[in-house]
C-alpha positions, 0 to 999 in steps of 0.5 A: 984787929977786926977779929979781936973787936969780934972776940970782944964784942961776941963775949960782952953780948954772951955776958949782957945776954946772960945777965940783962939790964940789972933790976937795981936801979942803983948799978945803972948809974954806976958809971958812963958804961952802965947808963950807956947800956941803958940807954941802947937798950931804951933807945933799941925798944922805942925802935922797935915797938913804938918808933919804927921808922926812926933811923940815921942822926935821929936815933942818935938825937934820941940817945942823947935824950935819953941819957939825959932824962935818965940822967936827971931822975937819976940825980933826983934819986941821988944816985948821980951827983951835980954833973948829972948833965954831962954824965947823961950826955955821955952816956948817950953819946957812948949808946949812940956811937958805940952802936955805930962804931960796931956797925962799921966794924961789922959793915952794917948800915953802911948805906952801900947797897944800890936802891931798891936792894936790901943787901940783906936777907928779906927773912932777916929783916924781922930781927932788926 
């Protein structure tokens, strides 16, 4: 089963690498799966360049932000009709936990480590 997961996984991340996040606002709101996308993608660039401390419940706090306001201006551009709430909710939920099922799939950030050790690589750490 884990093998599969990581047939899957290496070949959804070869198929977003090549395409990216599509520039047509409209196939974000295409579905949960979609915005959910969006939403990591969103979520892992304030990670990166503006909120780099953040980390454990709150970036989940933060992904459900984040579908939701995405949500929302995309009900007000009439993409997402009156569920637009629930649609954003899911999404940041499917941002959220799917990060965190494939690092408990891949046995990152498991907290397993004893303090004061990495259990990484140090010249790694720049790819997080």
């Amino acid at each position: 089963m884990k093998k599969l997961a990581w047939v899957v996984f290496g070949l959804a991340g070869m198929a977003l690498a090549q395409g990216n996040i599509p520039t047509d606002i409209s196939e974000w709101f295409r579905d949960t799966a979609a915005l959910a996308a969006v939403v990591a993608g969103v979520v892992a660039l304030i990670r990166k360049h503006v909120w780099q401390s953040l980390d454990g419940l709150y970036v989940a706090a933060l992904s459900l932000v984040v579908g939701v306001v995405l949500a929302y201006f995309g009900h007000r551009l009439g993409y997402v009709g009156g569920d637009w709430l629930a649609f954003g909710v899911m999404a940041g939920l499917g941002a959220s936990g799917a990060t965190a099922w494939l690092k408990g799939v891949v046995g990152g950030g498991g907290g397993s480590a004893p303090a004061g050790d990495m259990g990484h690589d140090a010249s790694r750490s720049r790819l997080r």
